[in-house]
Residue frames relative to the residue before (quaternion, step in Angstrom):
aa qw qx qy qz dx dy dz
X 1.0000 0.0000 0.0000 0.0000 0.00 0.00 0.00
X 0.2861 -0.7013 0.6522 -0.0317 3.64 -1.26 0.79
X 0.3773 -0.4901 0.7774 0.1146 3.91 -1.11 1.17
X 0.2116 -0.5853 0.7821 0.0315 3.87 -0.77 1.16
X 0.7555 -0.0646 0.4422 0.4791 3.85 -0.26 -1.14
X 0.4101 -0.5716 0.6711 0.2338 3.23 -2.27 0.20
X 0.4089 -0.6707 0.5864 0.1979 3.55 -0.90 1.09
X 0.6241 -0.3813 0.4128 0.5428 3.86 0.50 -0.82
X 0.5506 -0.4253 0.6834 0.2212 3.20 -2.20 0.69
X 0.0056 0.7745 -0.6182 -0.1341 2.83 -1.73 0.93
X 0.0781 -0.8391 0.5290 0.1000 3.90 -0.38 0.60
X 0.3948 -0.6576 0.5924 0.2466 3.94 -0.81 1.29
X 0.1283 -0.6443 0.7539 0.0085 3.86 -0.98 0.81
X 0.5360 -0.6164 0.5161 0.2578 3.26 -1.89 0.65
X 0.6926 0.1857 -0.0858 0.6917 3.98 1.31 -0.81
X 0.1953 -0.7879 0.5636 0.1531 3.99 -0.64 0.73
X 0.4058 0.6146 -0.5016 0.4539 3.56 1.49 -0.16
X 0.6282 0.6441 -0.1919 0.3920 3.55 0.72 -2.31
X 0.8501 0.1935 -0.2003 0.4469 3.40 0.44 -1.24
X 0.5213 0.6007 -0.4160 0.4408 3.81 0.72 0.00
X 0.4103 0.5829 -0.4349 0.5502 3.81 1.46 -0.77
X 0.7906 0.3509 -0.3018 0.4010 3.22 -0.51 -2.47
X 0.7292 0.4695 -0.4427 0.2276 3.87 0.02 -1.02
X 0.7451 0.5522 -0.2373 0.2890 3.44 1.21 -0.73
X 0.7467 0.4296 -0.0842 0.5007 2.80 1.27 -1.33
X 0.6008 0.4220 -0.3341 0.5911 3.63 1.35 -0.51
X 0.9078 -0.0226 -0.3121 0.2791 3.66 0.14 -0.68
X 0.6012 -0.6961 0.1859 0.3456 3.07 1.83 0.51
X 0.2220 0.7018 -0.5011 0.4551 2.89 1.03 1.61
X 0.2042 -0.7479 0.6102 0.1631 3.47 -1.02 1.02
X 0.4650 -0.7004 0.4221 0.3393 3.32 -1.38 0.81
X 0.1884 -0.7520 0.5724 0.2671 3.83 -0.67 0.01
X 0.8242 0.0462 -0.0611 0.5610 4.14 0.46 -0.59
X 0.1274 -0.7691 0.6149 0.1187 2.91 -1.90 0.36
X 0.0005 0.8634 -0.4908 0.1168 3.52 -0.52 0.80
X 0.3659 -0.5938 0.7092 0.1027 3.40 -1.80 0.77
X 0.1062 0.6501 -0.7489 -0.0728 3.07 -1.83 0.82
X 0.0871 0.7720 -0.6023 0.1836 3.24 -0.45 1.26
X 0.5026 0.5727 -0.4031 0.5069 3.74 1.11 0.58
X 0.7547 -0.3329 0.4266 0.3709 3.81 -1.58 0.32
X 0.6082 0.5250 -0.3891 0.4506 4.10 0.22 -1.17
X 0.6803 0.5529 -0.2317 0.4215 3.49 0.67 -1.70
X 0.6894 0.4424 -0.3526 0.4524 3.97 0.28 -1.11
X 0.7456 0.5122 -0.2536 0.3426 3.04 0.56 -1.38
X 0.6988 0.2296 -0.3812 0.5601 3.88 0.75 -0.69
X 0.5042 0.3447 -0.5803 0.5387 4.30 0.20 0.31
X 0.3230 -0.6633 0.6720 0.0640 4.09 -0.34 -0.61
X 0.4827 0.3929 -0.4795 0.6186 3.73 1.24 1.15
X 0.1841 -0.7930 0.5532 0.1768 3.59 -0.45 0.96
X 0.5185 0.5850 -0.4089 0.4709 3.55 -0.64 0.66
X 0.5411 0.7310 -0.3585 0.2104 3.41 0.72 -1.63
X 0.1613 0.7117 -0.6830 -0.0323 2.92 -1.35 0.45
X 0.0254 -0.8264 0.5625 -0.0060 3.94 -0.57 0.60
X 0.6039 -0.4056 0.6794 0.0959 2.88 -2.27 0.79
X 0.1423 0.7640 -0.6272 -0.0519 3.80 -1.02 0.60
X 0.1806 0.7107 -0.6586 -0.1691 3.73 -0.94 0.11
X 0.3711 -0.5202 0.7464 0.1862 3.73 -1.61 1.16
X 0.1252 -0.6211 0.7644 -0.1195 3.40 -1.42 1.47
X 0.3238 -0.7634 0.5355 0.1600 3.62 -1.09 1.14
X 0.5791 -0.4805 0.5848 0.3029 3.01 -1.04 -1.08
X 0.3454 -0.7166 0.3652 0.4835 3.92 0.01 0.47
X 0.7087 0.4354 -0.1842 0.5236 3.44 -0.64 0.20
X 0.6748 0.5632 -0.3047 0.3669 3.78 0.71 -0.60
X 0.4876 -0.7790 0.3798 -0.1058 3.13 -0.60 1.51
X 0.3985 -0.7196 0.3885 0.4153 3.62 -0.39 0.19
X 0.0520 0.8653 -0.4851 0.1150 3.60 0.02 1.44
X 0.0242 0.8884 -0.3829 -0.2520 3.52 -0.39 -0.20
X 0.1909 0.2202 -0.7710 -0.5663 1.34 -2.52 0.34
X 0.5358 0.5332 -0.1000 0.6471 3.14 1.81 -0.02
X 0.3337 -0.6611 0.6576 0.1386 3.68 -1.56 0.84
X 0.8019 0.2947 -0.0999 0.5100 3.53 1.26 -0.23
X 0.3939 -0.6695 0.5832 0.2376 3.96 -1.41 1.11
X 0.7820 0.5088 -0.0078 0.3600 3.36 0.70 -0.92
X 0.2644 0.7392 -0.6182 0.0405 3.78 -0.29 0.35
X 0.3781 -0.6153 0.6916 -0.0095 3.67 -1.12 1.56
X 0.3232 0.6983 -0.6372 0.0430 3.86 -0.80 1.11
X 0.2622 -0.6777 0.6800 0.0980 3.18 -1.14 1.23
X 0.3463 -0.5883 0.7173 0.1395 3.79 -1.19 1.02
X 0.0342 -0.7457 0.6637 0.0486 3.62 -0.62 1.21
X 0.7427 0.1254 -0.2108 0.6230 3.85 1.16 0.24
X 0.9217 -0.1000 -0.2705 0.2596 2.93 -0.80 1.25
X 0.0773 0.8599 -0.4714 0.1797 3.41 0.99 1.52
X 0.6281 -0.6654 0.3788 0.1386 2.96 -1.55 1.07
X 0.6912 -0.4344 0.4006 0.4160 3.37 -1.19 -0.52
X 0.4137 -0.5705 0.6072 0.3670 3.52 -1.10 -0.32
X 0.1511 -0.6603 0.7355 0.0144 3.26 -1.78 1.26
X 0.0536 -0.8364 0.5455 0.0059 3.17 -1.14 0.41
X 0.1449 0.9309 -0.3349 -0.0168 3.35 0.91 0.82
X 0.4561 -0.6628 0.3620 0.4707 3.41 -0.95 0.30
X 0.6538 -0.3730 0.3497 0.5578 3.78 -1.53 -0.04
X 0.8747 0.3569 -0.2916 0.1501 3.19 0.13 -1.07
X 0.3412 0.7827 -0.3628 0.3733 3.56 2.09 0.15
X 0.4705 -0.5765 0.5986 0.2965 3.45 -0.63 0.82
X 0.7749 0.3142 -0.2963 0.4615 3.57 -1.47 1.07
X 0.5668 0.5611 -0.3524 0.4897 3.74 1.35 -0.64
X 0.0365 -0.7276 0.6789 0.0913 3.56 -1.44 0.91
X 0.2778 -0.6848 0.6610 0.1304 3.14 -1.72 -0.05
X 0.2334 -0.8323 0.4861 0.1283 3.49 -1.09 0.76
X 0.0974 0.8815 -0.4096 -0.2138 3.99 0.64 0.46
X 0.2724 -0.7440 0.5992 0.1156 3.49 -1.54 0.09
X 0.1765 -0.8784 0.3869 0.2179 3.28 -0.89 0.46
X 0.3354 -0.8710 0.3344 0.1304 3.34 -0.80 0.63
X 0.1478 -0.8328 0.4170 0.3328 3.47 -0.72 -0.49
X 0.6252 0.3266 -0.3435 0.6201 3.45 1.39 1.14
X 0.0029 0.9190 -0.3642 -0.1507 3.36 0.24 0.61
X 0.5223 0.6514 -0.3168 0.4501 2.78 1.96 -0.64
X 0.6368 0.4976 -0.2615 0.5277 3.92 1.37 -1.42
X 0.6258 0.6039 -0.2804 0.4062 3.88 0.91 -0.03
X 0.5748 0.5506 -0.2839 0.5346 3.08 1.51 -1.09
X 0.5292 0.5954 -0.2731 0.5393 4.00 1.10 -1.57
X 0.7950 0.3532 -0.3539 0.3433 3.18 -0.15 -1.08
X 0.5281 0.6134 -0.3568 0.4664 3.92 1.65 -1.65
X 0.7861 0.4052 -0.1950 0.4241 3.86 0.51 -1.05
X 0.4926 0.5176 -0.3888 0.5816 3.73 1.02 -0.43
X 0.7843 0.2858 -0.2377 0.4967 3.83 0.24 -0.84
X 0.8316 -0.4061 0.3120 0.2148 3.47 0.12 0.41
X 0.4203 0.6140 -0.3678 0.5578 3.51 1.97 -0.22
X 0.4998 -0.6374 0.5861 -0.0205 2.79 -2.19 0.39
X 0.1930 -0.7083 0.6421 0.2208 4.06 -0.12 0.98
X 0.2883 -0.6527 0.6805 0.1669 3.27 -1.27 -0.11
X 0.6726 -0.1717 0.1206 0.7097 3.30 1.80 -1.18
X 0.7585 -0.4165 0.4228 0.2692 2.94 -1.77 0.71
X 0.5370 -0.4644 0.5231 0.4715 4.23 -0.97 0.06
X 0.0572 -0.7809 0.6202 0.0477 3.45 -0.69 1.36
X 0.5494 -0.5556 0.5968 0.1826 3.35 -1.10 0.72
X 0.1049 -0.8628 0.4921 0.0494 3.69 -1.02 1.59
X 0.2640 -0.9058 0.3133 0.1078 3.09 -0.48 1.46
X 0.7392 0.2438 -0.1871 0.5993 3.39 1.74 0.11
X 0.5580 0.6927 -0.3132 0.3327 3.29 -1.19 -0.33
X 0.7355 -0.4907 0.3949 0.2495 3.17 -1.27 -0.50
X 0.7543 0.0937 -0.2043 0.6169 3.24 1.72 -0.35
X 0.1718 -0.7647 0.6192 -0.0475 3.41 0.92 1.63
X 0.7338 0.6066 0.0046 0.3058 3.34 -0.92 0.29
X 0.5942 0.4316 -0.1457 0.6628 2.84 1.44 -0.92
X 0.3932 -0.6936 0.5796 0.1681 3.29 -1.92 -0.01
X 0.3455 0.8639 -0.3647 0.0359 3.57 -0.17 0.31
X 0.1960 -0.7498 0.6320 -0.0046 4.09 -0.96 0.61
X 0.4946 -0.4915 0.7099 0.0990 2.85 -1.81 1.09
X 0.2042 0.6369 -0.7381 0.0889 3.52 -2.01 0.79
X 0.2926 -0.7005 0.6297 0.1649 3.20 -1.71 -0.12
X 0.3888 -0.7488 0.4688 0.2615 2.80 -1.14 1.18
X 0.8450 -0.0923 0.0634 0.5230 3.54 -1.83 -0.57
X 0.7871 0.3766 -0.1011 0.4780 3.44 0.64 -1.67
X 0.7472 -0.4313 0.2699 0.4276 3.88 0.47 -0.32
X 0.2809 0.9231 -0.2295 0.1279 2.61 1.54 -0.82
X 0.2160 -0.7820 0.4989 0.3048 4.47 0.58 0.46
X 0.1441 0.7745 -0.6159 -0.0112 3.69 -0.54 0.40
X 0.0580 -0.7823 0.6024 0.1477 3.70 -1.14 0.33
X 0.0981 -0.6707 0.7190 0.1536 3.47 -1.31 0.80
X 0.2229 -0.7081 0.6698 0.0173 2.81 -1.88 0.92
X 0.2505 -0.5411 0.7963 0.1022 3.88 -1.31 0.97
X 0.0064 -0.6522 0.7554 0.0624 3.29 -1.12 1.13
X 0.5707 -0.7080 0.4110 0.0649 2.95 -1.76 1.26
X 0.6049 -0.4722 0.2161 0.6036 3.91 -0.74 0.65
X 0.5523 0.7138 -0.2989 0.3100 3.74 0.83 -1.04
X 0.6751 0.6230 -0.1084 0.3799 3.42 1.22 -0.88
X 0.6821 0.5559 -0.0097 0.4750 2.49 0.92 -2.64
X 0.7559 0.3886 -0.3145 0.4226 3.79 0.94 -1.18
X 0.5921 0.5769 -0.3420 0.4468 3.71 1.40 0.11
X 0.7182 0.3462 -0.3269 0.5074 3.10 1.33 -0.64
X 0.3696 0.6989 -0.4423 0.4235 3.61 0.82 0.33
X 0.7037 0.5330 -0.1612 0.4413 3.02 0.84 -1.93
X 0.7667 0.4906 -0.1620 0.3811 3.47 0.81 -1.64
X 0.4926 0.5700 -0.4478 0.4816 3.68 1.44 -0.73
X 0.4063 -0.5896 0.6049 0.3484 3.57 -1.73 0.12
């Protein structure tokens, strides 16, 4: 067997209208599909009989139909038989994060807090690593959701330049 690629992240929200707004307009993602699963195929690969769900696929700007996947993002909202809320910490076994980069990190944060997100921390400054240099914070979205933006630093940017074909 072979990993071809990542198809897309998926994160369960509590309203998919609510979060398809915050994802677009705050970090500026554009949606590309909507979709119902209310049918037998659907319970069975989530494993919550009953289920029935809301989906929206959210690109990337600029992101094309490529494959394996026209979409970074999938937003499901369980409109029959949804769950509780979790909220783990980073450092809890079973907790993910989703990062993004930016190119304002400071005007991103404003915008994450104006709408209703959540810093965790301020833009920290990396001091090691691969993206020395760079800037980056932890937040939560509407639902809890861990997200990180990163400002990558000149230090980066001239490696990925180098490294792109």
């Amino acid at each position: 067997m072979a990993v071809l690629g990542v198809l897309h992240v998926g994160l369960t929200v509590r309203d998919l209208d609510r979060s398809v707004d915050w994802y677009c307009h705050v970090l500026g993602l554009k949606e590309v599909h909507r979709q119902t699963g209310d049918n037998e195929y659907t319970r069975t690969l989530v494993g919550v009989p009953g289920a029935a769900l809301r989906v929206a696929q959210l690109a990337m700007p600029g992101q094309g139909p490529v494959w394996p996947s026209s979409h970074t993002v999938e937003l499901i909202e369980y409109t029959r038989e949804p769950g509780g809320r979790v909220a783990p910490q980073p450092n809890e076994v079973g907790a993910s994060h989703l990062a993004f980069v930016v190119d304002d990190i400071d005007d991103a944060c404003k915008r994450v807090v104006s709408s209703g997100g959540v810093l965790r921390n301020p833009p920290a400054l990396v001091t090691a690593g691969v993206n020395r240099g760079s800037r980056a914070c932890y937040l939560h979205d509407l639902d809890g959701h861990t997200l990180e933006l990163m400002e990558y630093g000149a230090e980066r940017t001239a490696y990925l330049r180098e490294a792109m074909p």
